[in-house]
N, C-alpha and C positions, 0 to 999 in steps of 0.2 A: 504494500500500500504506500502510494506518493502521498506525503506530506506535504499542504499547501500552505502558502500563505498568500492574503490578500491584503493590497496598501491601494487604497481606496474602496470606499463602501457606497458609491452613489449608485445612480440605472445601471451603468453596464459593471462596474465593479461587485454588485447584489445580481449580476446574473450571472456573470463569472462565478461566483459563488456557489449558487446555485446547481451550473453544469459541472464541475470540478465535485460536487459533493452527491450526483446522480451515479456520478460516473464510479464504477465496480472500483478502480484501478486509484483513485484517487481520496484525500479527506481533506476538509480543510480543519486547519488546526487553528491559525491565526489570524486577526482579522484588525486593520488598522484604517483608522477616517481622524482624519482633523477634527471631525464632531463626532467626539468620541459617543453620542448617546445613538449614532448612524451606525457608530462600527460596532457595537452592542448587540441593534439588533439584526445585524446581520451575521455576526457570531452566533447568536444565539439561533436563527435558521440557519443553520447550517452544523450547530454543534461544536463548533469551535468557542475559542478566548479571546479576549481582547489583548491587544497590545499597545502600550502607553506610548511610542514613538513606531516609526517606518526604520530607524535603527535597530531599536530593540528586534522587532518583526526579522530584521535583514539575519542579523546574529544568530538566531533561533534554529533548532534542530529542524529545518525542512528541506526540501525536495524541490521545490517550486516557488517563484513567487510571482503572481501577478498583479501587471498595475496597472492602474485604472485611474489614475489622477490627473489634475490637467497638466497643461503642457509643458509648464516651469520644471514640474520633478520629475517627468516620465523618465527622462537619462540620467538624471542623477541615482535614482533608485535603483533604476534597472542595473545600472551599471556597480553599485556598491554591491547588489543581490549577487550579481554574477562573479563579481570579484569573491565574493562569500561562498563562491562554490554550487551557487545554484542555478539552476533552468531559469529560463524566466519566457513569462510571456508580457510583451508591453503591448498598452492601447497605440494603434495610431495616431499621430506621424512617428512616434518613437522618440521625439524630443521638437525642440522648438523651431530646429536650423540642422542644417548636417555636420557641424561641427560638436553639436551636444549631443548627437545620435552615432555618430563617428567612435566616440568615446567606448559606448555600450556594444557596440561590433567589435572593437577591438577586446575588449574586456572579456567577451565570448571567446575568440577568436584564445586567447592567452590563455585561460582557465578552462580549457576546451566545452565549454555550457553551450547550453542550447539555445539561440533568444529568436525568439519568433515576433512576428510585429500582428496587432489584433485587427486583420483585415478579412471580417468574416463575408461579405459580398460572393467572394471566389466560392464560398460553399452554398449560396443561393443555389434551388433545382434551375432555374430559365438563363440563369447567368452559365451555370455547370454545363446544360444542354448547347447554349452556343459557344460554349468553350470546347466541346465534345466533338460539335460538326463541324467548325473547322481545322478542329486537328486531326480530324479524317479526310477533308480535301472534301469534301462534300460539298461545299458551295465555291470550290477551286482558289488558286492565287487569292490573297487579302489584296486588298485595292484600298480601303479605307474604315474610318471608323466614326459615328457619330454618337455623342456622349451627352446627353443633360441632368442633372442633377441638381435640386434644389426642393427650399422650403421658405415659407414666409414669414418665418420667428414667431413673434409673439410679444404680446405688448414688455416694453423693460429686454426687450430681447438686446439694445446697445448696454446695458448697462448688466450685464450678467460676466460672466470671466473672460469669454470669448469675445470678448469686446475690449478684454484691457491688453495692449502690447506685449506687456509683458510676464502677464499669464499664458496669452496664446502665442504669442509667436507671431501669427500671422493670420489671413479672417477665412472667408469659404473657401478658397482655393486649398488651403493647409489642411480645412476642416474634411469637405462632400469632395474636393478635389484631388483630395490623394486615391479616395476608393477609384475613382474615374483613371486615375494616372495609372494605378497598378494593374487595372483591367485589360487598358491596352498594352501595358509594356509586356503584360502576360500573351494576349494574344500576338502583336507583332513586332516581338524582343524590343534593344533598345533603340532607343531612339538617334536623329543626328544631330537634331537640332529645333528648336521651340519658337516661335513669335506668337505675340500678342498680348492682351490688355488684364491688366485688374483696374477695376473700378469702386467708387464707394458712391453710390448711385441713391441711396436711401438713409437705409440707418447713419448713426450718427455714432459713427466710430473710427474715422482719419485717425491712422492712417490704415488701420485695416481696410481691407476689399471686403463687402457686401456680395461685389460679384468675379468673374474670371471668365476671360474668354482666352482660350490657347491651341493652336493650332502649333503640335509636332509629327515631324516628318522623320521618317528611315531612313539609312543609305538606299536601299529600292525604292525610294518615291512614295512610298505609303504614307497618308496622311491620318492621323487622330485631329479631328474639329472637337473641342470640350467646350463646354457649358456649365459651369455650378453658380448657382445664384442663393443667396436670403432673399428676393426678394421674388419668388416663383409661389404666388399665391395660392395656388392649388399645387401641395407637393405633389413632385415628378421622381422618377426616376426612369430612365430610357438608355439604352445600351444597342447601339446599330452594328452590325458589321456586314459590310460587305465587299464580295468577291467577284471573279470575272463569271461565276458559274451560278449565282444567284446571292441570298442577303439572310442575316440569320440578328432575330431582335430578340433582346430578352429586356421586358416594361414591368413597371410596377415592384415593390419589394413586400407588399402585402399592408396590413392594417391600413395608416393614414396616405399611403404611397399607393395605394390600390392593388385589384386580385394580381399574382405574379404568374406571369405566362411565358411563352416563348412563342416566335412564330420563325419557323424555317421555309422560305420562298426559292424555288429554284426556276431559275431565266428560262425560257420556253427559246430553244433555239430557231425557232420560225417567228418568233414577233409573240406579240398579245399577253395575255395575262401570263405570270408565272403559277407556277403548281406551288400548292400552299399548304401546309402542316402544322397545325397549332395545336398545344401543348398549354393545360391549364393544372397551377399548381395550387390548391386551393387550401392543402393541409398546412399544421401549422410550423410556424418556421422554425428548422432545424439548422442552420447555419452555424450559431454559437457552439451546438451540442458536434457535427461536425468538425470542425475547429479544431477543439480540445481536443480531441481524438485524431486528428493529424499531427497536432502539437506532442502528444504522449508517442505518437510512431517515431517523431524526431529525437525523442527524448531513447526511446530505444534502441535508434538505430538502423529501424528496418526501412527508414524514411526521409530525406526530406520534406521536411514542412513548406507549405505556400507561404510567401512572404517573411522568408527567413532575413535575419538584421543585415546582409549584405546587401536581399533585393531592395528588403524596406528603404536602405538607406539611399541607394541607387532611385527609387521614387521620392524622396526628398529634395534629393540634388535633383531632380526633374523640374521639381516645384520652387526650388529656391533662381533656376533656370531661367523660367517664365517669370518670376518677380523681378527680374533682369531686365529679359527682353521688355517687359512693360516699362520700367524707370527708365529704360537708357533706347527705348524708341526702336530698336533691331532686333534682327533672326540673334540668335546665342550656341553658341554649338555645343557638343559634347564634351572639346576639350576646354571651355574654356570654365573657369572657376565659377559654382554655384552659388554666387552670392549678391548682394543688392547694391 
């Protein structure tokens, strides 16, 4: 049995929780939040203790530690955890910039640990199915990718953490931008080079971005068009890809983002409509619960984890890329330094 610990107890740190304590293979023992009466009862669901500091927690006889806090201590911790000998799973982006997140890769890398970054999208079923059909050639050559993502906050939504600099780092791009980023560098490897905009269009959070528009391109010409916005009134989610031999989408992530599907189209080599295969996933969402169970195979060995702390960090330097090209008005390439 994997001994866990948790350092953050909010929404996704109390479902971490929760999956890590379903799971046969795993328990949580430790459980640490700033507000300590959050990490209480989430100890207490789960059968674990409380821990007085994210130090204490690090020090502790476990196996695992995951974190789920905002964006200031994600690399800080991770990276003390890992130095301490443990696994670790971090929330996305894995730190605030890739120089904070750099850290926690190498940390893994030295202490041979495991650190996986929490990009659970890759184990949505609609997202899985068009990652499936194109790595069978089934809609042929990748030609392109189109990507939106967003939501419309909520009232006080500038003035919550994700709104202060240097809590987040950075604003939707860093936030609904990274899932869109690791999507495609999943489907068509890395990238060569990035142009385009961040905006702050609405909310009242300069110098964060509200919104992101980024257009990156392959050595083959392939282009990723992204879209993440706050200010997408009716949350979205859409994922396009398409090929010379037809287009494969996977919409919706369920509850407030609507039912999750997939539609696979293949080109009609005479003209006219394409032949059309839609795929409705209606059950409820297991992504999280996948996840961990990828994350435990890298911890054994028999696996590579998705979005291990080299790819994660490799999507960061993507995004710190495109906060490039936006401030300084040009395309930015692969070699040149990820920073503003």
């Amino acid at each position: 049995m994997l001994k866990v610990g948790i350092v953050g107890a909010g929404f996704i740190g109390r479902k971490r929780a929760g999956i890590a304590t379903a799971h046969p293979d795993t328990q949580v023992v430790l459980v640490h939040d700033v507000q300590q009466e959050v990490a209480a009862e989430v100890a207490a669901e789960n059968g674990g203790q409380v821990a007085a500091s994210w130090q204490e927690l690090v020090a502790a006889d476990l196996d695992i530690v995951a974190v789920a806090t905002t964006h200031d201590a994600l690399a800080k911790i991770s990276t003390a955890a890992l130095c301490a000998g443990k696994h670790v799973l971090c929330e996305k982006p894995m730190g605030r910039n890739p120089v904070e997140a750099k850290l926690a890769v190498e940390a893994a890398q030295q202490n041979g640990r495991v650190l996986k970054a929490g990009y659970n999208h890759r184990y949505h079923p609609g997202i899985q199915k068009v990652y499936e059909v194109c790595a069978a050639g089934e809609i042929g050559p990748l030609m392109s990718i189109r990507g939106r993502y967003g939501h419309g906050g909520r009232p006080g939504y500038d003035r919550e953490w994700r709104a202060i600099p240097e809590k987040a780092g950075g604003g939707e791009l860093l936030d609904q931008g990274a899932h869109l980023i690791d999507l495609a560098k999943w489907l068509l490897g890395d990238f060569a080079e990035v142009k385009g905009y961040t905006e702050t269009h609405f909310w009242d959070m300069k110098p964060l971005e509200d919104n992101a528009f980024g257009l990156f391109r392959t050595d083959e010409g392939q282009i990723a068009s992204l879209h993440v916005s706050w200010t997408q009134w009716k949350n979205l989610f859409s994922f396009e890809v398409f090929g010379r031999d037809g287009y494969a989408t996977a919409e919706g992530l369920g509850r407030s983002y609507g039912p999750e599907h997939a539609i696979i189209g293949r080109r009609n080599p005479e003209g006219g409509a394409p032949e059309i295969e839609r795929f409705d996933y209606p059950q409820e969402d297991r992504s999280w619960e996948l996840e961990w169970a990828d994350f435990l195979r890298g911890i054994e060995g028999s696996a590579t984890p998705y979005s291990a702390g080299t790819e994660a960090l490799a999507t960061l330097e993507w995004i710190y890329r495109l906060y490039r090209a936006s401030s300084e008005g040009r395309p930015v390439r692969r070699e040149e330094a990820p920073t503003v």
